[in-house]
C-alpha positions as CSV (number, residue, x, y, z in Angstrom):
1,X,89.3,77.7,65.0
2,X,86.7,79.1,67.2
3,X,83.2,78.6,65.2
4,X,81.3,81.3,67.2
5,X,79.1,84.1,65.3
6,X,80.9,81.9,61.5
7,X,78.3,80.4,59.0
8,X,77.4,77.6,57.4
9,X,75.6,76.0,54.7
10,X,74.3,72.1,55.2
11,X,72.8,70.7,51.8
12,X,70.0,68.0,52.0
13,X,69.9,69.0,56.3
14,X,65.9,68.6,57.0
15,X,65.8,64.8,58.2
16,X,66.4,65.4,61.8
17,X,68.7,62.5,62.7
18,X,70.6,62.5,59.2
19,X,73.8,63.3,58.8
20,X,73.0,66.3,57.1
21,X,70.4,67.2,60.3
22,X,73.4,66.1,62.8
23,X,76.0,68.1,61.3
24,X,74.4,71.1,61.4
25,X,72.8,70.9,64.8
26,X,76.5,70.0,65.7
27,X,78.1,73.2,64.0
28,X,75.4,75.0,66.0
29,X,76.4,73.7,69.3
30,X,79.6,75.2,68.0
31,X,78.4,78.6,67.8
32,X,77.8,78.8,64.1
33,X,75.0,80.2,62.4
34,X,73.7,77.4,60.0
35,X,71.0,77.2,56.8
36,X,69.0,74.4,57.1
37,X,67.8,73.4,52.7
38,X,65.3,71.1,51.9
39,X,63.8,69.9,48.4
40,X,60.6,68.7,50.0
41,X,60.3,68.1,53.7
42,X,59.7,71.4,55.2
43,X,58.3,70.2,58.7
44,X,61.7,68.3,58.9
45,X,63.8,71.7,58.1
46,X,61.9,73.5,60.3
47,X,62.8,70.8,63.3
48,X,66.4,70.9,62.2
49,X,66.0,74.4,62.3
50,X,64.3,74.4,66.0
51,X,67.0,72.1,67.0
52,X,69.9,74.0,66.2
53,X,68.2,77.3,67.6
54,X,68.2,75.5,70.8
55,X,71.9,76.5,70.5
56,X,71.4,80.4,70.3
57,X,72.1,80.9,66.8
58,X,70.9,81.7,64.0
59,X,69.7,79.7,61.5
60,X,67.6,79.9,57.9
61,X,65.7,77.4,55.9
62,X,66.4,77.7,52.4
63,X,64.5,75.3,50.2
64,X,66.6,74.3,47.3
65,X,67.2,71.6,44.9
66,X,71.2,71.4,43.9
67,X,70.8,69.7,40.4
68,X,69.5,73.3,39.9
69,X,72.2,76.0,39.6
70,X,69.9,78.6,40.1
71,X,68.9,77.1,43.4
72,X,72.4,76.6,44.5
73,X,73.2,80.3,43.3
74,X,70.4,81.3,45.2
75,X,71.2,79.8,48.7
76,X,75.1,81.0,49.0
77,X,73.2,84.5,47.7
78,X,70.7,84.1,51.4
79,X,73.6,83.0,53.6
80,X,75.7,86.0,52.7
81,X,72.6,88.4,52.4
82,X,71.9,87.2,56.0
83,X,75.3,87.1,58.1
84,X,77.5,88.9,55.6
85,X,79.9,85.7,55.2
86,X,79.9,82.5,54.5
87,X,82.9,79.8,56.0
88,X,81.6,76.4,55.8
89,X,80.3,74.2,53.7
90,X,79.2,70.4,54.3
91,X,77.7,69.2,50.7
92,X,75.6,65.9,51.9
93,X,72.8,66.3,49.6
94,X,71.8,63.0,48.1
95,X,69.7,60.6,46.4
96,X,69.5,56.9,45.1
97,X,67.2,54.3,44.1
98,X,67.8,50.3,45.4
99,X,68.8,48.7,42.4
100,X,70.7,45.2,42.8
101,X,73.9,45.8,41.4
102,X,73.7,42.3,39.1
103,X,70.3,44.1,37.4
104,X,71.6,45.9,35.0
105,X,69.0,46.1,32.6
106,X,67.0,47.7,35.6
107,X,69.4,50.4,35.6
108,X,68.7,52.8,33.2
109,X,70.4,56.0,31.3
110,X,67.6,58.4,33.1
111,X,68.2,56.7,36.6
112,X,72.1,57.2,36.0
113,X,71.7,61.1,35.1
114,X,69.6,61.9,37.7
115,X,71.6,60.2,40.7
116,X,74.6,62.1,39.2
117,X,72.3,65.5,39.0
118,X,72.6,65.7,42.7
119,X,75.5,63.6,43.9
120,X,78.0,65.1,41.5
121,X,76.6,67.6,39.5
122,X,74.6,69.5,42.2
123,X,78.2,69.2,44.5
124,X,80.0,70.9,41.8
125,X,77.4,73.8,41.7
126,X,76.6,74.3,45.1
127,X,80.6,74.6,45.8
128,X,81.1,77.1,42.7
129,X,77.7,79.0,44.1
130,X,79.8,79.1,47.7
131,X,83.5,79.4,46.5
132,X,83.6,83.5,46.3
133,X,82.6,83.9,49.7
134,X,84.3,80.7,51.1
135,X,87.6,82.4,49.5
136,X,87.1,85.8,51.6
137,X,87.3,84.1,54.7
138,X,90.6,83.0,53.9
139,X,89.7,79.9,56.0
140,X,87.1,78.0,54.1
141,X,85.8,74.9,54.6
142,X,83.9,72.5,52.1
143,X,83.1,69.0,53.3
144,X,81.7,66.7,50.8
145,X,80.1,63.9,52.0
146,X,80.7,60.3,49.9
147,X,80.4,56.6,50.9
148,X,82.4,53.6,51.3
149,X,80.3,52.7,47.9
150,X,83.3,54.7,45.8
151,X,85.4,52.4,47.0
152,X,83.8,49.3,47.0
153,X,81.4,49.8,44.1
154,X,78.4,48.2,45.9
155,X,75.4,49.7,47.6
156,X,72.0,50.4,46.9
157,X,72.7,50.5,42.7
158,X,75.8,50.6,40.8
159,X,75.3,54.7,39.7
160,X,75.2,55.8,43.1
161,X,78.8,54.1,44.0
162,X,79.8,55.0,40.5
163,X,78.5,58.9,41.7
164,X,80.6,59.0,45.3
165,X,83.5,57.7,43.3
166,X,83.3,60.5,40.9
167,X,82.4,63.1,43.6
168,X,85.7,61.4,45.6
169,X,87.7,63.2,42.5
170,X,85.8,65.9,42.3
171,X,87.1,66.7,45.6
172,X,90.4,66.0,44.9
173,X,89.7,68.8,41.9
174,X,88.1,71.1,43.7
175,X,91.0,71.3,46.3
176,X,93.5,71.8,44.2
177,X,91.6,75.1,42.8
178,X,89.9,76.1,45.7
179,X,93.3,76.5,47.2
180,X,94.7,78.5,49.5
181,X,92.2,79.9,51.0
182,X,89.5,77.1,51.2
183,X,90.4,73.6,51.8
184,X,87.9,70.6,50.3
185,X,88.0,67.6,52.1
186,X,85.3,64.1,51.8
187,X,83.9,62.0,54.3
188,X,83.0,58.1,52.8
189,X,81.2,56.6,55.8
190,X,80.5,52.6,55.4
191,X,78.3,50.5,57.8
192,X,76.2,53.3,58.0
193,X,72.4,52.9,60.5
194,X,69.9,55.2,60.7
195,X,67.3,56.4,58.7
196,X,68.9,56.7,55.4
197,X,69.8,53.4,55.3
198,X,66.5,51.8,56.6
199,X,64.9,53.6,53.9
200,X,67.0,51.6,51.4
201,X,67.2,48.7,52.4
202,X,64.2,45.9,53.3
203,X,64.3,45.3,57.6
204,X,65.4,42.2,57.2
205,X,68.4,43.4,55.3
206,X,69.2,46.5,58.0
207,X,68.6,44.0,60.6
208,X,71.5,41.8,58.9
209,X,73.3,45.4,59.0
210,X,72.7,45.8,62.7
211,X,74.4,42.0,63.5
212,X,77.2,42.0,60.9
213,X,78.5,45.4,62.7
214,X,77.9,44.3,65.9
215,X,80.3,41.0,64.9
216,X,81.8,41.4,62.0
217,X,83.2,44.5,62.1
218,X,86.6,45.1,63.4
219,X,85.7,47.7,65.8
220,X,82.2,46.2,66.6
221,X,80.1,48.7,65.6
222,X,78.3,50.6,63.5
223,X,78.8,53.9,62.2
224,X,76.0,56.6,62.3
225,X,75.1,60.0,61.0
226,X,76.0,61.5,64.6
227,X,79.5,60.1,64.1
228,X,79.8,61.8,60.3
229,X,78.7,64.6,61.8
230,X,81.3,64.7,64.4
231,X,84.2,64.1,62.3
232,X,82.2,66.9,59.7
233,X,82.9,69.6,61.8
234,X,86.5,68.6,63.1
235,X,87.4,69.1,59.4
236,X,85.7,72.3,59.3
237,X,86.8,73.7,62.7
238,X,90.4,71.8,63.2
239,X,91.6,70.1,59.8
240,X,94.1,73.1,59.1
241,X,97.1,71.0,57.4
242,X,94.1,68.6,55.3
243,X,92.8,69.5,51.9
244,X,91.9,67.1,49.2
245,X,91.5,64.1,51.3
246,X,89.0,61.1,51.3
247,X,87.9,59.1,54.1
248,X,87.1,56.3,55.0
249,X,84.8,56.3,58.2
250,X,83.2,52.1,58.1
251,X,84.2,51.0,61.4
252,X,87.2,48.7,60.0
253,X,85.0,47.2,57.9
254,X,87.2,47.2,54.4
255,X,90.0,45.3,56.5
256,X,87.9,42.1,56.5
């Protein structure tokens, strides 16, 4: 599919070497015209924004927080307002809070409903804000973005592997709907480096991250946002036949 002069909406895309960042700056090396949303960092949309302009299109910062339907309603409203079509989607939006999984009386109710807010909740609306339009393409792409965490049901607190497992069938859903005309696809990267995770984790523990891939791993390496990006817009550009997948992008690692 050629991606030239198409557009794309990249939730949770203003930390520059995330995998929200990566993937659009990717889609834009494609040709595609891109919103860059942010809840907070603005400077870092604004680089994302820079970055991807680099690329000759055209791009829009839209801040936005998708645990707010309005917000999400509002964003697919710019997108088509500005190109007069909307073709991709790439849901990565996210949040957690490091809470070791054997805690659980440090894991409250609140902490539960507002990691599902965006990981789940905020998916769901941002996808029903985009569906219309993705549907008049007739080629529509959503990628959801998940974790190894769904599978696993560890990470950096139980409700955030308990969220990617829910939004895992909330793709599956959404697929099955959305079809035809838009296929829904998730991407559960495992192993991950990069900024995300070093803000999660203490340095000693990302520096344990940083050996065990390097050794441990079947294929000896990490994975990182460039390659979820990568794989991001092969589903968007190339995964004709694929809809309601999950995958698992961890370097081998579940195979141990």
């Amino acid at each position: 599919m050629e991606l030239k002069d198409r557009a794309a909406i990249v939730t949770g895309s203003s930390s520059l070497t995330g995998i929200g960042a990566e993937t659009a700056q990717a889609l834009a090396a494609k040709g595609c015209n891109v919103v860059i949303n942010y809840v907070t960092n603005e400077d870092g949309a604004a680089a994302t924004a820079a970055a991807c302009a680099k690329h000759g299109v055209d791009t829009l910062i839209v801040q936005g927080d998708v645990s707010r339907d309005e917000d999400c309603r509002r964003m697919a409203a710019q997108a088509i307002d500005r190109w007069g079509r909307l073709d991709f989607l790439v849901n990565n939006a996210a949040t957690t809070k490091p809470i070791p999984q054997d805690d659980l009386e440090a894991l409250s109710g609140e902490e539960f409903h507002r990691i599902y807010a965006v990981n789940v909740v905020g998916t769901f609306q941002m996808t029903r804000a985009a569906a219309p339009a993705l549907k008049k393409t007739g080629k529509g792409a959503v990628v959801n973005i998940s974790s190894i965490g769904a599978f696993v049901g560890n990470g950096s607190s139980m409700a955030y592997s308990a969220s990617k497992g829910a939004l895992n069938t909330l793709t599956i859903s959404l697929a099955r709907v959305l079809a035809p005309e838009v296929r829904v696809n998730a991407l559960c990267p495992g192993g991950l480096l990069g900024n995300w995770t070093r803000k999660i984790m203490t340095e000693e523990g990302y520096q344990r991250r940083v050996q065990e891939a390097e050794t441990d791993f079947p294929l000896q390496r990490a994975v990182w946002p460039k390659d979820v990006a990568r794989l991001a817009v092969w589903l968007c550009e190339d995964g004709n036949t694929m809809t309601g997948e999950v995958f698992r992008m961890d370097s081998g690692m579940h195979l141990r």
